[in-house]
RODO-2510 file (C-alpha; in nm, 4 decimals, decimal comma):
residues 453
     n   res          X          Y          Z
     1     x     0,0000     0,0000     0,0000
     2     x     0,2550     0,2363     0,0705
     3     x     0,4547     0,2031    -0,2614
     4     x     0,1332     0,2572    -0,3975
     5     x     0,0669     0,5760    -0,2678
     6     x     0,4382     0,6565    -0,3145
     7     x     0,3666     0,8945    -0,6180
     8     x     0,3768     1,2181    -0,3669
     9     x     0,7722     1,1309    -0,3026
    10     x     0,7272     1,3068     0,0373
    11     x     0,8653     1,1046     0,3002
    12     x     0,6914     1,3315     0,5715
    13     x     0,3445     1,3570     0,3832
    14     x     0,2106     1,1161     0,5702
    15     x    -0,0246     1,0644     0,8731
    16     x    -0,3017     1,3296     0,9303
    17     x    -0,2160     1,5331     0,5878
    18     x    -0,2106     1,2232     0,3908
    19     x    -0,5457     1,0995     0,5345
    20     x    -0,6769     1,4465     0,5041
    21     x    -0,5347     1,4676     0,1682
    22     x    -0,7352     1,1373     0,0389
    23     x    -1,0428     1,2095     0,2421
    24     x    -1,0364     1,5061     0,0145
    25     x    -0,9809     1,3441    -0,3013
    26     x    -1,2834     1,0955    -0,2198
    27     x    -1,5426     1,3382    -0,1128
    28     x    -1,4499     1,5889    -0,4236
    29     x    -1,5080     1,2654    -0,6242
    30     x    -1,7988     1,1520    -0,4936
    31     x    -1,9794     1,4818    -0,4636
    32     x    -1,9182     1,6746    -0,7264
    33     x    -1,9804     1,6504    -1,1218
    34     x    -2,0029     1,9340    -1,3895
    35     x    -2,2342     1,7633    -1,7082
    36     x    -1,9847     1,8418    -1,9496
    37     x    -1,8526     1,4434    -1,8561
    38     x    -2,2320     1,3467    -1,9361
    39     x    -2,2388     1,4892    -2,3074
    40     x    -1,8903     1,3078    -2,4395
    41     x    -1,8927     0,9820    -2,2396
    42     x    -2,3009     0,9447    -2,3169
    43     x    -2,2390     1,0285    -2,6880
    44     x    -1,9771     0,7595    -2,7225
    45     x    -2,2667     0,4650    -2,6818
    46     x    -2,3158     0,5362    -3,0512
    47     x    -1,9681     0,3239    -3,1134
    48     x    -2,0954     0,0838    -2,9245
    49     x    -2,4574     0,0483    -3,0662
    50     x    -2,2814    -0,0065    -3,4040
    51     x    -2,2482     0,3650    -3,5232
    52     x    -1,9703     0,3727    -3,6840
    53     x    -1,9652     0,5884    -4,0120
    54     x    -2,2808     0,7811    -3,8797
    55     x    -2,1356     0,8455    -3,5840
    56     x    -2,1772     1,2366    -3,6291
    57     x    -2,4707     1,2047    -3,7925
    58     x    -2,6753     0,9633    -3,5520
    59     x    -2,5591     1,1693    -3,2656
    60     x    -2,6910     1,4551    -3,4060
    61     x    -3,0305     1,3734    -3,3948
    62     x    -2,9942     1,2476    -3,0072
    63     x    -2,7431     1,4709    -2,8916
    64     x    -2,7828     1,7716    -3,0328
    65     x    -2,3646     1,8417    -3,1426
    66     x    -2,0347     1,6471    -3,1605
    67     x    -1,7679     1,9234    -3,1142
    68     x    -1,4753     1,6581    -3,0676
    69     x    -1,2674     1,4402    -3,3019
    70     x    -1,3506     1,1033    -3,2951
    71     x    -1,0736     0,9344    -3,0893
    72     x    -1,1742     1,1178    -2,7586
    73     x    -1,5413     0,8809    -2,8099
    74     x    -1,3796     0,6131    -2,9223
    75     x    -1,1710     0,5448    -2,6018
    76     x    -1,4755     0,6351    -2,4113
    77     x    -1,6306     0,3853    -2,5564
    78     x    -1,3815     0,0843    -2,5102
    79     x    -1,3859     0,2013    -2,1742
    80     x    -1,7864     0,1813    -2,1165
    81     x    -1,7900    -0,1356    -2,2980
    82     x    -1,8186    -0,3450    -1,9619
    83     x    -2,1102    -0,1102    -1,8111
    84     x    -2,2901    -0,1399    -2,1414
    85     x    -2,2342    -0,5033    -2,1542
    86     x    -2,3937    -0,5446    -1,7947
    87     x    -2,6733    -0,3094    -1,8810
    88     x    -2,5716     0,0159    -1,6469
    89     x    -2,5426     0,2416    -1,9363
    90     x    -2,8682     0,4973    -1,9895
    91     x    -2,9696     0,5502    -2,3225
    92     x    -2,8798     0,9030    -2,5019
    93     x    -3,2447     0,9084    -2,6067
    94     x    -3,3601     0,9738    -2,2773
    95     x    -3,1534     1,2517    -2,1930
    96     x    -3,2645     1,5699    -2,1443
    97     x    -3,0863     1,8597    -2,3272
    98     x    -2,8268     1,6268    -2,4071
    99     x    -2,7042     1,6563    -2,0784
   100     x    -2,7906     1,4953    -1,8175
   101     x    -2,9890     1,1132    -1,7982
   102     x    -3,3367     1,1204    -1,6792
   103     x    -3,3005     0,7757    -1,5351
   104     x    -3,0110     0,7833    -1,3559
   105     x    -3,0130     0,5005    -1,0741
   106     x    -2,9571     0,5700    -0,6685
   107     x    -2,5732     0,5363    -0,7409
   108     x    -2,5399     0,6018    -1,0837
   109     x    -2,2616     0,3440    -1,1634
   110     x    -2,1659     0,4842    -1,4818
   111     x    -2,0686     0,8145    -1,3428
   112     x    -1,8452     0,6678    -1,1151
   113     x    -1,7128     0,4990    -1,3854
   114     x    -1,6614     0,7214    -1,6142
   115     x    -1,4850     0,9242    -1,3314
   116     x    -1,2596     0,6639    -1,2648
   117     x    -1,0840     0,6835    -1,5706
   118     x    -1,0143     1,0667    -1,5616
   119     x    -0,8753     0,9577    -1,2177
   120     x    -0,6199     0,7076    -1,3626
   121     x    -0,5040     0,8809    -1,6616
   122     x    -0,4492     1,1809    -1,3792
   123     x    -0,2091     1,0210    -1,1560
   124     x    -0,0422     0,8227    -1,5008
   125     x     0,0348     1,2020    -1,5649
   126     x     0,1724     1,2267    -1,2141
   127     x     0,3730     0,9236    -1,2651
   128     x     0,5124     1,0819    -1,6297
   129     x     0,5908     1,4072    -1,4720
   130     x     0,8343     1,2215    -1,2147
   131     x     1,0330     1,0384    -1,4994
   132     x     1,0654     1,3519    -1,6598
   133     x     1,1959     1,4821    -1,2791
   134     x     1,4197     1,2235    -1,2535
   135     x     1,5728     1,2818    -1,5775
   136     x     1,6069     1,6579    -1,5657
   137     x     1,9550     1,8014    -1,5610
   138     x     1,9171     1,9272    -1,1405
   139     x     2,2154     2,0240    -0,9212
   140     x     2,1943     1,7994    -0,5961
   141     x     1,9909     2,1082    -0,3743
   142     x     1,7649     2,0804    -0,6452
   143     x     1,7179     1,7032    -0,6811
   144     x     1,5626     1,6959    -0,3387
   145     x     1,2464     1,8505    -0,4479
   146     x     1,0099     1,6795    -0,6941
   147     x     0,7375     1,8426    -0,9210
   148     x     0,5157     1,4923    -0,9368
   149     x     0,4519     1,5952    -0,5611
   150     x     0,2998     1,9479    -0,6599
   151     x     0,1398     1,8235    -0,9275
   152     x    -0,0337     1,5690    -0,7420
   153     x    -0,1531     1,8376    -0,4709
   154     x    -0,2346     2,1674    -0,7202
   155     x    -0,5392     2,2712    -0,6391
   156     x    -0,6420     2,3769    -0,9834
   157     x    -0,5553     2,0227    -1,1200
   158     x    -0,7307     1,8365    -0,8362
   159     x    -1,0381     2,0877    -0,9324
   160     x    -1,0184     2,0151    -1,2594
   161     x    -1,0638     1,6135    -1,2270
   162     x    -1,2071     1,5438    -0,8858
   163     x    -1,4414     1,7822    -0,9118
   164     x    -1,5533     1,9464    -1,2340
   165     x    -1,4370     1,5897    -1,4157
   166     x    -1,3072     1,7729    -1,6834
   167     x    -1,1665     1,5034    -1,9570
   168     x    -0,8669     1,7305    -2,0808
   169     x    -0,6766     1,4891    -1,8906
   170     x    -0,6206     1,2885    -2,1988
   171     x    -0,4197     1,5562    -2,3676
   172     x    -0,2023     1,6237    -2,0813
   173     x    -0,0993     1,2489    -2,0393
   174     x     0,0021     1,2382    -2,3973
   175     x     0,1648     1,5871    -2,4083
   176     x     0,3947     1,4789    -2,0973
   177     x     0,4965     1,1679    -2,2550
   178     x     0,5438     1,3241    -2,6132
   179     x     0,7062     1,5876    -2,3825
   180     x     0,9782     1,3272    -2,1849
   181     x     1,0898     1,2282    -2,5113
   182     x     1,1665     1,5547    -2,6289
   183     x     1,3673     1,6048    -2,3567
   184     x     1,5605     1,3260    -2,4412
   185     x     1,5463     1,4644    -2,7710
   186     x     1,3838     1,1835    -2,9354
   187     x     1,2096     1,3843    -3,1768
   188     x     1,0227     1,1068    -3,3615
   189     x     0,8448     1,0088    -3,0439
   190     x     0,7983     1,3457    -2,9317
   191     x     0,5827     1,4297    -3,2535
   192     x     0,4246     1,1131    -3,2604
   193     x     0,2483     1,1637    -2,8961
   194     x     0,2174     1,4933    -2,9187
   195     x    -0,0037     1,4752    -3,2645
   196     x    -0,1831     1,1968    -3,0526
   197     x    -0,2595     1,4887    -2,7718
   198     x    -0,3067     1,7247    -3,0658
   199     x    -0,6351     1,4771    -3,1668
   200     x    -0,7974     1,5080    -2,8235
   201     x    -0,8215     1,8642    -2,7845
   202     x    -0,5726     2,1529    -3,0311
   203     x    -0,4114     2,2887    -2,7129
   204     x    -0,0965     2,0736    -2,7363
   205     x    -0,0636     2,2391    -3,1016
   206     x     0,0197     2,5906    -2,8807
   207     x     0,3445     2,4678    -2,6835
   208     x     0,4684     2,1871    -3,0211
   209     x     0,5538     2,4600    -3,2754
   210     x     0,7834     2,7041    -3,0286
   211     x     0,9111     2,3642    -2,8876
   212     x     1,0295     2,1720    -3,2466
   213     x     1,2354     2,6002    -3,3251
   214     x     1,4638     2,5489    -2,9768
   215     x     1,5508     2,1943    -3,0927
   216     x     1,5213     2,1930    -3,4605
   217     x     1,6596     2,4418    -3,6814
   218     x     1,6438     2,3583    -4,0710
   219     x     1,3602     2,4454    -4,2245
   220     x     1,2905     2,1502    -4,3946
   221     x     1,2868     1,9449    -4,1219
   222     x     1,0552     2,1829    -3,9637
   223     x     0,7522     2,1533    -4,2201
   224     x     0,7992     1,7825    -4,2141
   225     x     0,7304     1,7396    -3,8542
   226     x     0,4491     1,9806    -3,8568
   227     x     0,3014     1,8063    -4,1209
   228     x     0,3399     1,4534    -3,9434
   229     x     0,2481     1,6100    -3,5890
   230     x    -0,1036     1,6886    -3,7692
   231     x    -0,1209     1,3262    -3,9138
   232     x    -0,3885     1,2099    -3,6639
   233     x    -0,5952     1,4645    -3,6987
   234     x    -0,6017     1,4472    -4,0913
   235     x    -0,6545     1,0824    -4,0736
   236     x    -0,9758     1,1404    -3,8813
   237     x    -1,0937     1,4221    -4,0460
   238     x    -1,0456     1,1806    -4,3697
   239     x    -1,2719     0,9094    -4,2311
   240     x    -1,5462     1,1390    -4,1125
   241     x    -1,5340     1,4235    -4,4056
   242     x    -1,7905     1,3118    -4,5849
   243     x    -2,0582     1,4024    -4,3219
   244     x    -2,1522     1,7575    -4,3356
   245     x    -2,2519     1,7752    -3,9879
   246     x    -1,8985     1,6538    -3,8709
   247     x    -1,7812     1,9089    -4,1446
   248     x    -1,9521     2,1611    -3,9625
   249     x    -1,9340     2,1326    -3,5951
   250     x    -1,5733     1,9862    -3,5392
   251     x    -1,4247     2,3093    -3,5583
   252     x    -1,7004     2,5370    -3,3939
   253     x    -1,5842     2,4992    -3,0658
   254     x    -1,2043     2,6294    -3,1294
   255     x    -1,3549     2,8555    -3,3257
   256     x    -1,5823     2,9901    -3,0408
   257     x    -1,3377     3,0496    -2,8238
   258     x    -1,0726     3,1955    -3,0583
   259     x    -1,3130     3,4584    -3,1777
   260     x    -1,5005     3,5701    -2,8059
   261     x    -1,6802     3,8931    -2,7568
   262     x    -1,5846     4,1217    -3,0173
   263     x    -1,4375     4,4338    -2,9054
   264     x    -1,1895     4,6731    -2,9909
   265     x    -0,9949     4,6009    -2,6746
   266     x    -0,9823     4,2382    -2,6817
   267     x    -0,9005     4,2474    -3,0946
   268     x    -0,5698     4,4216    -2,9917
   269     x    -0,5195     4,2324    -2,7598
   270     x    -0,5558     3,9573    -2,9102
   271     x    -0,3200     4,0868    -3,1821
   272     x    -0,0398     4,1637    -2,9113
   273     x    -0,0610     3,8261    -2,7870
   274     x    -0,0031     3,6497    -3,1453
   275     x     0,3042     3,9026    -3,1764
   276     x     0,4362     3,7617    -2,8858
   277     x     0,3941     3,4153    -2,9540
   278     x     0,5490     3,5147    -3,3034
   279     x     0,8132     3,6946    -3,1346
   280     x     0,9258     3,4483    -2,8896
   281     x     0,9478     3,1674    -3,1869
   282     x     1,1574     3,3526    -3,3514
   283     x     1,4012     3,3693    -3,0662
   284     x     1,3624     3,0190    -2,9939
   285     x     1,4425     2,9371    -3,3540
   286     x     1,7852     3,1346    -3,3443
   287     x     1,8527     3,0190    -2,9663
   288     x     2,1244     2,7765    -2,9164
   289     x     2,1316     2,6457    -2,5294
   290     x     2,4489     2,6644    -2,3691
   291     x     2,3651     2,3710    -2,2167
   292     x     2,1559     2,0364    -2,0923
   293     x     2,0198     2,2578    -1,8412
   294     x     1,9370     2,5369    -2,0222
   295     x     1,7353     2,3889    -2,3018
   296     x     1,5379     2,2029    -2,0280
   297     x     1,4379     2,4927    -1,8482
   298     x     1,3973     2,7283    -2,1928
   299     x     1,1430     2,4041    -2,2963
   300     x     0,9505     2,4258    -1,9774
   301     x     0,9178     2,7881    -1,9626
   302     x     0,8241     2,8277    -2,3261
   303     x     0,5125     2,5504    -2,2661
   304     x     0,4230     2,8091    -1,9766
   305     x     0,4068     3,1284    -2,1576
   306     x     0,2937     2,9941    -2,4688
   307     x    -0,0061     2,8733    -2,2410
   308     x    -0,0542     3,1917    -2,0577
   309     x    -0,0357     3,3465    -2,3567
   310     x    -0,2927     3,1673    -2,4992
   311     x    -0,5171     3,1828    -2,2071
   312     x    -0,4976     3,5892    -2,2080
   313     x    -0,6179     3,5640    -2,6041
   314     x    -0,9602     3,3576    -2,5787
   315     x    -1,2278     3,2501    -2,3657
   316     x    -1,1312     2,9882    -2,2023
   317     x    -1,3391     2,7206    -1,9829
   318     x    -1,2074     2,6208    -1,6033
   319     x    -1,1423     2,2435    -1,7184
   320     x    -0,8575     2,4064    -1,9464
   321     x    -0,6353     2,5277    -1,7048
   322     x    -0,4881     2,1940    -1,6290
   323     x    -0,2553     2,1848    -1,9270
   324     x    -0,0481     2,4432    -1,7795
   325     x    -0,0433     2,3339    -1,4263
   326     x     0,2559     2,0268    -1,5010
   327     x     0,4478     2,2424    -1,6470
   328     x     0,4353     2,5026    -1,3483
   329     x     0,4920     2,2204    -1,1202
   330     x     0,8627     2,1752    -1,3387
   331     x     0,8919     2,5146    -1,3509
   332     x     0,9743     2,5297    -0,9208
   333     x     1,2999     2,3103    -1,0501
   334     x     1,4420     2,6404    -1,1622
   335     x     1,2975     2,8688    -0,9131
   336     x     1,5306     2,9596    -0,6061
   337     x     1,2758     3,1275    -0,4150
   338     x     1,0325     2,8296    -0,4045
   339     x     0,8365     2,9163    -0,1436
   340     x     0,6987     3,2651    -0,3302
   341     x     0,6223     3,0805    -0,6408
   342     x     0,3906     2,7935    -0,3861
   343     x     0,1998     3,1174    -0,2277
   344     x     0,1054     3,2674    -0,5563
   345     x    -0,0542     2,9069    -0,6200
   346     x    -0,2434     2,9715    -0,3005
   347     x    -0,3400     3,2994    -0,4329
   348     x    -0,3836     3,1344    -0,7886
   349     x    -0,6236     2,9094    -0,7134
   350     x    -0,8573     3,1921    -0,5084
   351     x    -0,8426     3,4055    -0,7964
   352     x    -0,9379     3,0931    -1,0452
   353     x    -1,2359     3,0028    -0,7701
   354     x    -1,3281     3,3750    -0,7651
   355     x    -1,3631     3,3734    -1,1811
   356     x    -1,5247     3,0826    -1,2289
   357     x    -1,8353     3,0893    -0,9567
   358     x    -1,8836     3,4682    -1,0675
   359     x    -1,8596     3,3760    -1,4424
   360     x    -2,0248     3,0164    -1,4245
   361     x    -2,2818     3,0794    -1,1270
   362     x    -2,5329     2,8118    -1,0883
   363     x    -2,2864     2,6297    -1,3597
   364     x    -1,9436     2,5560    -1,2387
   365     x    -2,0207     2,6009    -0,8929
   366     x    -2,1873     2,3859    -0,6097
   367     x    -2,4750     2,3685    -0,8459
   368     x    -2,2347     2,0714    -0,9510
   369     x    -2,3770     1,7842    -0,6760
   370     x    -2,6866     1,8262    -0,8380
   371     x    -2,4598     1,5606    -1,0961
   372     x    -2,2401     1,4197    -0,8793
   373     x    -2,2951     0,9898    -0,8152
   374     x    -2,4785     1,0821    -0,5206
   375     x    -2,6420     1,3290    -0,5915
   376     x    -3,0249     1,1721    -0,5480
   377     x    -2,8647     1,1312    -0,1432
   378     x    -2,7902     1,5270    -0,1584
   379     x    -3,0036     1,7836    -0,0478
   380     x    -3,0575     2,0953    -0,3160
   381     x    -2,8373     2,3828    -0,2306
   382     x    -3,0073     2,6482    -0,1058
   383     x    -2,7591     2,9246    -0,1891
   384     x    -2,4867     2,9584    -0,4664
   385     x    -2,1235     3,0631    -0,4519
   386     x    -2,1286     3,3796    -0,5939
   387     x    -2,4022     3,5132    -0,3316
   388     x    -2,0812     3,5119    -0,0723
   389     x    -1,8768     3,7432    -0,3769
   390     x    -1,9573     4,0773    -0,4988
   391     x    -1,8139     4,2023    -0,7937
   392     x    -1,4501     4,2118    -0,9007
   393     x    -1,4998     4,0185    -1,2369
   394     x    -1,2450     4,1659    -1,4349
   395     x    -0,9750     4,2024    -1,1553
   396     x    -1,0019     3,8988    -1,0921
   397     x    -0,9792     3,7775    -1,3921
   398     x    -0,6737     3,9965    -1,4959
   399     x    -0,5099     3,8847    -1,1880
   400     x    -0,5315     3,5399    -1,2265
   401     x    -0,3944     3,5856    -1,5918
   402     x    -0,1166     3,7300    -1,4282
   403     x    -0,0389     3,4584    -1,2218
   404     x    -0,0120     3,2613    -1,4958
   405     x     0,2568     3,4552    -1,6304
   406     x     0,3954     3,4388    -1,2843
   407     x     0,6557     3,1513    -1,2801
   408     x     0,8160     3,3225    -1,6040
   409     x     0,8273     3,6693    -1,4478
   410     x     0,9915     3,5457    -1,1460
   411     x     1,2318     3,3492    -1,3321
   412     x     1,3332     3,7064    -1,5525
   413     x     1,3557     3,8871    -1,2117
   414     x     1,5830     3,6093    -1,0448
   415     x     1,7603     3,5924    -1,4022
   416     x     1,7836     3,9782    -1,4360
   417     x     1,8370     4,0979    -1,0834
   418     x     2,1400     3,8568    -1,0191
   419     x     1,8928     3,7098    -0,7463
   420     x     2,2073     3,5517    -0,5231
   421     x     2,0240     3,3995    -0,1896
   422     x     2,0350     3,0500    -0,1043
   423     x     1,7481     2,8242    -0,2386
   424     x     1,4226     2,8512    -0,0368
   425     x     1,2990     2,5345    -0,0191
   426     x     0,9698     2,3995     0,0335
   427     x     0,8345     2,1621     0,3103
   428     x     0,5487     1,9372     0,3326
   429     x     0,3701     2,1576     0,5532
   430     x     0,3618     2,4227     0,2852
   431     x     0,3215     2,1967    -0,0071
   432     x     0,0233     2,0756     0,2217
   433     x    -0,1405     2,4519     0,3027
   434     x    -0,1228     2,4882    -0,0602
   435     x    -0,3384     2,1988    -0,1602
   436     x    -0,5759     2,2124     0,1178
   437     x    -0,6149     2,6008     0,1479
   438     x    -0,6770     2,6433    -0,2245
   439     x    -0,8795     2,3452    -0,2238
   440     x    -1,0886     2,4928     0,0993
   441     x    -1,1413     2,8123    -0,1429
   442     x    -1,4235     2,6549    -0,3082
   443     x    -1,5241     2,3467    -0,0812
   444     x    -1,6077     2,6171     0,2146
   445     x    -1,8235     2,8244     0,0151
   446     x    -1,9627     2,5122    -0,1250
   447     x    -2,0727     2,3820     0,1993
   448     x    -2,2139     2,6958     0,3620
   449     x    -2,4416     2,7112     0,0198
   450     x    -2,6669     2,4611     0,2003
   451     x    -2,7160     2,6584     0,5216
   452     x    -3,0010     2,9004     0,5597
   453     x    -2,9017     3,2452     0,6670
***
C-alpha cells in the first residue's frame, strides 16, 4: 500500500495530511460533477450500438452536437464497454438537453465509472511528470524537491478532475509523454504523442511549434514534422469528411473560443498576444542552449508562456487550465525562491475560484452535486457561490492571468536581478497549506451554500 501511494515522493506527507489529503480526493469525487462528462462519455454509446460511419450524424439527432474528433469517443467507448455489456449504461435518447440522464439510478454506476478513468489517466500524468523529474539536468539542492509531488496536490488540477471531471486529462498524459521524449530529444516520439494529444483537444498544437524552433533548426525538417504532428488529426478528419454535420461542428468549438466577444480592446489584444507568440518563436528558432540545463528549463518555460499566452487571447473554460499546471509544477525546478512561487498558487487558485463561480454561477459552482454519483442522497443547495462574492470580475480575472505569467516573471527577475540567496525550499507543511487552502477556497463556500441564513 505504501509504494502505492508513493507517487507524492514526500517522506513526511504522511499521517493526518495524507489521510486528510485522500479524504479530500474521495469526497471531491464523490460529490461533485459538472455535465460536461455526461455529453462526451453518453455520446460515445453510438460506437458501441454499431455507429460507426454515422457516428456524427446519428448523434446529431440524439445529442444535439459532436464538437470533438472522434478518438476522444472512441476510447470512451472501449472504456464503457463493460457497463454497457452489464446493462448500467442509460440511453442518449432519454436525456434531457443532451445533458444529463433522466433515469439515472440511486448510485449512478456509470458516473463513477466514467470518473474513474479521468482519475487514472491523472495520476499516469503524475507518474510521467516524475520520470521527466528524474531525468532533468538538477544540481543535488535541487534534486531533493520533486514536481510529481505538486502536481499531485495543485489545487487547480485536483479541481479540474475530482471535481468538475473535466476530460482534458487525456491531452495532458500524452503531451507529458510526447514531452519526456523531447527532452531526451527523441524527436520522432515526441511528434508522434504529441499529434496523438493534438487529436484530443488543439491545445498541445500551442506549446509543439515554439518547442520543435529550440531543438530543430532547418527548415525543412521543420515543415515535415508539422506536417506529421497533424497526421492524426487528418486521418480522422479523412474518415469522417464526408458528413456535413462533422464538417460543420468539429471546428465550432475552437472557433468559439478563438473569436469571443468582439471588441476593440480584446481584438488588440488579441493581436499583441499572437506578436508575442510570433516573437518568442523567432528567438527560440535562433537560440542555441548553452547547455543540458538550459534547453530544459527554456522548454519548460516556453510551454508556460505559450499557455498563458494563450489563455490571455480567448475565452477559455475552467477544465482548461490543467494543461499548464505540469508544467508550473517543473517550472519550481528552476525557481530559487520556491516558497513565493507555492503562495502565488495559493493565491492562484482563489483568484481561479473567484472567476469561475462569478462567471459560471449556478454552472461551475456547487450547483455541480446536483450531478455528482450521489447526488439523489444530496439535499438541493439552497444558496450559490457567488451570493458570498460581490463584484470584481475583471480584476479577478486579470489577476489570475497574471499569475499565470507568474513563474516566467519570477524566473526574468531572479535571471535579471542577479537574485544571489540560497534556495528557499519547500516543506510538506507548505506543499500541504497549498493543496488544502486552495482546495478549501471553493469546498467552504460550497458547503455553507446549504445553510439558511
Amino acid at each position: 500500500m505504501k509504494k502505492f501511494f508513493n507517487f507524492l515522493y514526500i517522506s513526511e506527507f504522511r499521517g493526518v495530511k495524507f489521510l486528510l489529503y485522500w479524504i479530500i480526493l474521495v469526497l471531491s469525487f464523490v460529490l461533485f460533477q459538472h455535465p460536461d462528462l455526461y455529453h462526451t462519455a453518453t455520446s460515445s454509446y453510438a460506437y458501441l450500438e454499431g455507429h460507426f460511419i454515422d457516428f456524427y450524424d446519428h448523434n446529431k439527432s440524439v445529442m444535439e452536437f459532436t464538437h470533438y474528433l472522434p478518438i476522444i469517443y472512441f476510447l470512451y467507448a472501449i472504456w464503457n464497454l463493460p457497463i454497457y455489456l452489464l446493462g448500467y449504461t442509460t440511453s442518449p435518447e432519454k436525456t434531457h438537453f443532451s445533458w444529463v440522464p433522466l433515469n439515472l439510478p440511486s448510485v449512478p454506476i456509470e458516473i463513477i465509472w466514467w470518473k474513474i478513468l479521468l482519475i487514472i489517466l491523472f495520476f499516469a500524468s503524475v507518474h510521467i511528470l516524475g520520470k521527466i523529474s528524474e531525468f532533468l539536468d538538477l544540481d543535488k539542492n535541487n534534486s531533493k524537491f520533486l514536481a510529481r509531488s505538486l502536481f499531485a496536490t495543485s489545487p487547480i488540477a485536483i479541481f479540474s478532475i475530482f471535481i468538475f471531471g473535466g476530460y482534458d486529462i487525456f491531452s495532458v498524459f500524452f503531451t507529458l509523454i510526447g514531452f519526456y521524449f523531447y527532452l531526451k530529444r527523441n524527436i520522432h516520439l515526441f511528434v508522434l504523442f504529441f499529434s496523438i494529444a493534438i487529436s484530443f483537444k488543439f491545445f498541445a498544437a500551442i506549446i509543439f511549434l515554439p518547442l520543435l524552433l529550440l531543438i530543430e533548426k532547418k527548415p525543412l525538417n521543420i515543415v515535415k514534422y508539422c506536417f506529421f504532428v497533424s497526421l492524426f488529426v487528418l486521418l480522422q478528419c479523412l474518415i469522417y469528411w464526408h458528413s456535413p454535420i462533422f464538417r460543420n461542428e468539429i471546428f465550432f468549438q475552437v472557433l468559439s473560443k478563438a473569436q469571443g466577444d468582439y471588441s476593440l480592446i480584446k481584438s488588440f489584444l488579441k493581436l499583441l498576444t499572437f506578436l508575442i507568440y510570433l516573437t518568442m518563436c523567432f528567438y527560440l528558432f535562433r537560440a542555441n542552449s548553452k547547455n543540458n540545463r538550459d534547453f530544459q528549463r527554456e522548454a519548460i518555460f516556453t510551454c508556460i508562456l505559450s499557455y498563458a499566452l494563450l489563455f490571455l487571447s480567448v475565452v477559455w473554460s475552467p477544465q482548461y487550465i490543467l494543461i499548464i499546471t505540469p508544467f508550473i509544477a517543473l517550472s519550481y525546478y528552476f525557481i530559487k525562491n520556491k516558497k513565493i512561487l507555492a503562495y502565488a498558487d495559493i493565491l492562484g487558485m482563489f483568484l481561479f475560484v473567484w472567476c469561475i463561480v462569478s462567471r459560471w454561477s449556478n454552472n461551475v459552482d456547487v450547483s455541480m452535486v446536483n450531478f455528482s454519483p450521489f447526488h439523489d442522497f444530496l439535499p438541493r443547495p439552497i444558496h450559490l457561490n457567488s451570493d458570498f462574492i460581490y463584484g470584481g470580475k475583471s480584476l479577478t480575472r486579470f489577476l489570475f492571468n497574471l499569475y499565470l505569467f507568474f513563474p516566467f516573471i519570477l524566473l526574468l527577475f531572479e535571471v535579471n536581478f542577479k537574485f544571489r540567496s540560497d534556495f528557499v525550499y519547500l516543506c510538506d507543511i507548505l506543499i500541504f497549506n497549498r493543496f488544502f487552502i486552495g482546495l478549501a477556497f471553493f469546498l467552504i463556500p460550497s458547503l455553507l451554500c446549504f445553510i439558511t441564513f
